[in-house]
N, C-alpha and C positions, 0 to 999 in steps of 0.2 A: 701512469695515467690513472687517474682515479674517478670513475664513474658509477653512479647508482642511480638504477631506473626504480619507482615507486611504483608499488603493484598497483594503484590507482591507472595506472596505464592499460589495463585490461577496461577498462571502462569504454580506451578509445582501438581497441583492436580485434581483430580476428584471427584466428592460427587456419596456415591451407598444408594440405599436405599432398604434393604433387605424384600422383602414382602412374608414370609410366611403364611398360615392360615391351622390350624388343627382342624378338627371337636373332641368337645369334649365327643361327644356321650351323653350327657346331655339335659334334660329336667327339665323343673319346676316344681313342685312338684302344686297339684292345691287340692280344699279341696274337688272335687266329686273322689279323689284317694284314699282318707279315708273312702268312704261309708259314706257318713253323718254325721260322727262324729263331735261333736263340738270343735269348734277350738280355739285359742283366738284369736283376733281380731288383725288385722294387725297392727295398728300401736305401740302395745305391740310384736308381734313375726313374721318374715315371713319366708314360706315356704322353703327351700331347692329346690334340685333338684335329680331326681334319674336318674341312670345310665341304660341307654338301649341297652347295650353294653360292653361289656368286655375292662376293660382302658387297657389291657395287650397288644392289638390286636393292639394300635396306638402308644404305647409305639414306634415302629422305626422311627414317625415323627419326634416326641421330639427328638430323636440323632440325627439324620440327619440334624436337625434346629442347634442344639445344635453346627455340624460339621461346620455349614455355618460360626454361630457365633464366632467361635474360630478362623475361616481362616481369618474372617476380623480383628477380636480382637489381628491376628499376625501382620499383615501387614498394619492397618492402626487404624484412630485415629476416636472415636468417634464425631460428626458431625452436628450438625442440625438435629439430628432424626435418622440420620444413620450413615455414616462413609467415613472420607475423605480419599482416598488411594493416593499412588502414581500413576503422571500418567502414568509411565515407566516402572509399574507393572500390570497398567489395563488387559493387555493378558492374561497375567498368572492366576491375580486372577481371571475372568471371566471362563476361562478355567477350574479353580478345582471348581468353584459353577455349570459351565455346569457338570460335573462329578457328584459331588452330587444332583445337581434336578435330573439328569436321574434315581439315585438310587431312591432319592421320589418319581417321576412320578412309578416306575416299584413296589414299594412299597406299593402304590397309589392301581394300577390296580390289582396287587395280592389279598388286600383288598377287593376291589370292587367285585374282583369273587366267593369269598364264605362270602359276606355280610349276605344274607338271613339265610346262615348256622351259621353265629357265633352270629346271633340274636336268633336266635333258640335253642343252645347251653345255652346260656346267662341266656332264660327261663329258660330251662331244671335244669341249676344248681339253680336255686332259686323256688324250688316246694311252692304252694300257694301265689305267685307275678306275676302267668303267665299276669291276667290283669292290674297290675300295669305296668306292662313292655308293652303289647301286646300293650295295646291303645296310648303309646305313641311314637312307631316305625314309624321309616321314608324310604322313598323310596332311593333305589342305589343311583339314581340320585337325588337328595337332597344332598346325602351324597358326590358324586361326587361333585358338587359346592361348597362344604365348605372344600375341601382339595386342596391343590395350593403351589407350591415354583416360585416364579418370584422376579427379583431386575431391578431395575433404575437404569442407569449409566449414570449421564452428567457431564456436564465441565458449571464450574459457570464463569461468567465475572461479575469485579464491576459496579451497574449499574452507571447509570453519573449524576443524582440528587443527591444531598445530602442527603437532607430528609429519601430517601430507602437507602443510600449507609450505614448510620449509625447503621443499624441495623444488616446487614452482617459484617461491621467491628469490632461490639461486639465478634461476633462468630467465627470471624477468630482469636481476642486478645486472646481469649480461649483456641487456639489450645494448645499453649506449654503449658501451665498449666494441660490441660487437658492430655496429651501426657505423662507430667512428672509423674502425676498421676497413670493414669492407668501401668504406669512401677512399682511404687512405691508398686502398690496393685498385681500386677505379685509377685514380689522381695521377697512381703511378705508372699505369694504364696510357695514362691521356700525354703526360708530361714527355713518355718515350715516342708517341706517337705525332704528337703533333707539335711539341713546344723545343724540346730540347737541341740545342746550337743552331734554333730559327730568329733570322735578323727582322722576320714578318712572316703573318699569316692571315690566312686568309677569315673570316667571319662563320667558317665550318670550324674552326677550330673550338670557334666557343657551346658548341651543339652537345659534345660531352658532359661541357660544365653545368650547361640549363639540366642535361639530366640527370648528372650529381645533385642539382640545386631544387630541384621538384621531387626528386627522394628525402632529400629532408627537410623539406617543406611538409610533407606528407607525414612526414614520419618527426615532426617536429614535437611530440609530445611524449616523446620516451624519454628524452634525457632536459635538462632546461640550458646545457649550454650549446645545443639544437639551433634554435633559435637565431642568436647573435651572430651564426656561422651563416644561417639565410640571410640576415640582413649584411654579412662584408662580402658575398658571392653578388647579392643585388646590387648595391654600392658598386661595384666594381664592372659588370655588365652596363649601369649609366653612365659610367666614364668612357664606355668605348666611343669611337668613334660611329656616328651613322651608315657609312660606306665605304669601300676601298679597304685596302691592309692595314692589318692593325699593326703599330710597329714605334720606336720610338719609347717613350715612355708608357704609353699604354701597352704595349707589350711588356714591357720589363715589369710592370705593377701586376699583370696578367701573370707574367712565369713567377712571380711573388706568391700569388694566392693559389697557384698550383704546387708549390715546393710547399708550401703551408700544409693543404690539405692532405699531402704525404702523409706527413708527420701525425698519426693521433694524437700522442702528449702535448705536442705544440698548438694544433688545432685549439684540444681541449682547454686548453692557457688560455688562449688569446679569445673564444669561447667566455670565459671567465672574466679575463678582463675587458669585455665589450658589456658583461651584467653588469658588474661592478661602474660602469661612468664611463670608460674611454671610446672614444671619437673612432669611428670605423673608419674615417679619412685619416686622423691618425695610424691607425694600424697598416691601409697599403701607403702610405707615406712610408711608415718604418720597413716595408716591405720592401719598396722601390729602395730602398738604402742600402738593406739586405742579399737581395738579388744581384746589385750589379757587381762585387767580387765572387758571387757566388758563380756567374755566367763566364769571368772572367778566369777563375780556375777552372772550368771544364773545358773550353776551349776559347779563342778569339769569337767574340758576336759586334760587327760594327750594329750600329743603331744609329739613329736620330735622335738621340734623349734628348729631351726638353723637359729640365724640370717642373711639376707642377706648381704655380704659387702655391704658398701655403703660409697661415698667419704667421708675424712675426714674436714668437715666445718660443720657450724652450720647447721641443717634440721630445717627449718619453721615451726610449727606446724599448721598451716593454722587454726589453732579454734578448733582444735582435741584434744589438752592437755590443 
């Protein structure tokens, strides 16, 4: 797959870098916690760590990091460490991470207020560990410092040496690769979950795709064969049916454009040849052709097919048959 983003793309972006930290309520495991027992020697085995704290308790960190990660993982491209957004989206996405830290922060402070209590509990449920647990408790505020949700948001310029300029233009080449990518691993994501040996689905199934489909919409100016991938994802949502299951032919054109979006090199192809002149009905036509041995060696799928018309002239197979 051969892609290159133009540093001219910094024009249209911003880099955020998402800093969370969750205390993991853990401790090292040290050899006066065994009462003297002998041990073996460290560089044959080392300690562990025990838990002074119930993991159940910080369990809403992890979601709420987890919600952060998915807001950026819709809307933009991972980065240098974090993740390039649009910068014509920056409001908005700042706006649902201020929503989500306030839920950490207040998550945070519920924590904090019956800390001494669920240290205590924690003993309680493990009778003869009170000292293995007891000697290695920490204070609130300890605990306070080691939980935090905050992100970095700036706007990169090329710098004007060469020398540094060369190392940001690696990681800008990256972007559409990178971008194709992470759709590709979404697609394959979507394809296990909702499409694969179904003879019809339901109208949620396409809820994935509008979100693959407004990330690179968004993100439509990193790469230019970006672009032509909105317009056969859009083409493809007006075929659907208005209501009811989707199923028949517009399914089979459907698990076409998801078996597509797998593939980055293929994407990237067909990407190219929608700049180059070819017909986006062309391409899920050749899809719909594509698909149905493809459905038929993974397993039996009855359908309703009805083929779409389509003019009468030769159809290109674009590398599909």
């Amino acid at each position: 797959m051969n892609t290159h983003t133009d540093i001219t793309v910094l024009d249209h972006l911003m880099a955020l870098n998402l800093d969370v930290n969750i205390w993991t309520a853990r401790k090292k495991l040290t050899p006066s916690d065994f009462g003297g027992a002998e041990l073996p020697p460290e560089e044959l085995a080392s300690l562990g760590s025990k838990k002074i704290c119930n993991p159940q308790e910080l369990r809403i960190f992890g979601t709420l990091k987890a919600r952060a990660v998915n807001l950026l993982d819709r809307t933009g491209v991972r980065f240098i460490g974090g993740w390039a957004i649009p910068e014509d989206q920056a409001d908005d996405i700042v706006t649902e991470l201020i929503s989500i830290r306030d839920d950490f922060l207040n998550a945070k402070e519920q924590f904090l207020n019956r800390y001494d209590e669920a240290v205590r509990d924690w003993i309680t449920q493990h009778p003869g560990w009170e000292r293995l647990i007891g000697s290695s408790t920490v204070s609130a505020d300890y605990v306070r410092s080691r939980i935090g949700f905050k992100w970095q948001l700036f706007k990169l310029l090329p710098p004007t040496e060469d020398a540094v300029h060369q190392g940001l233009q690696e990681e800008i080449n990256d972007l559409g690769g990178t971008l194709f990518g992470e759709v590709a691993k979404a697609a394959t994501d979507t394809w296990h979950r909702c499409f694969e040996g179904k003879d019809q689905v339901t109208h949620k199934a396409l809820s994935p795709l509008r979100s693959l489909h407004k990330k690179l919409s968004g993100l439509s100016f990193v790469e230019p064969r970006v672009v032509p991938v909105v317009d056969l994802l859009e083409t493809a949502f007006n075929r659907m049916p208005a209501r009811g299951y989707i199923h028949g032919s517009a399914l089979i054109m459907l698990q076409g454009v998801v078996s597509l979006l797998r593939d980055p090199a293929t994407l990237v192809a067909h990407g190219q040849k929608i700049l180059d002149g070819n017909d986006t009905n062309d391409i899920l036509a050749g899809l719909v052709a594509d698909t149905i041995p493809l459905l038929s060696a993974e397993e039996p799928v009855v359908t309703e097919f009805v083929p779409e018309p389509v003019p009468q002239h030769q159809i290109d197979s674009h590398g599909l048959w």
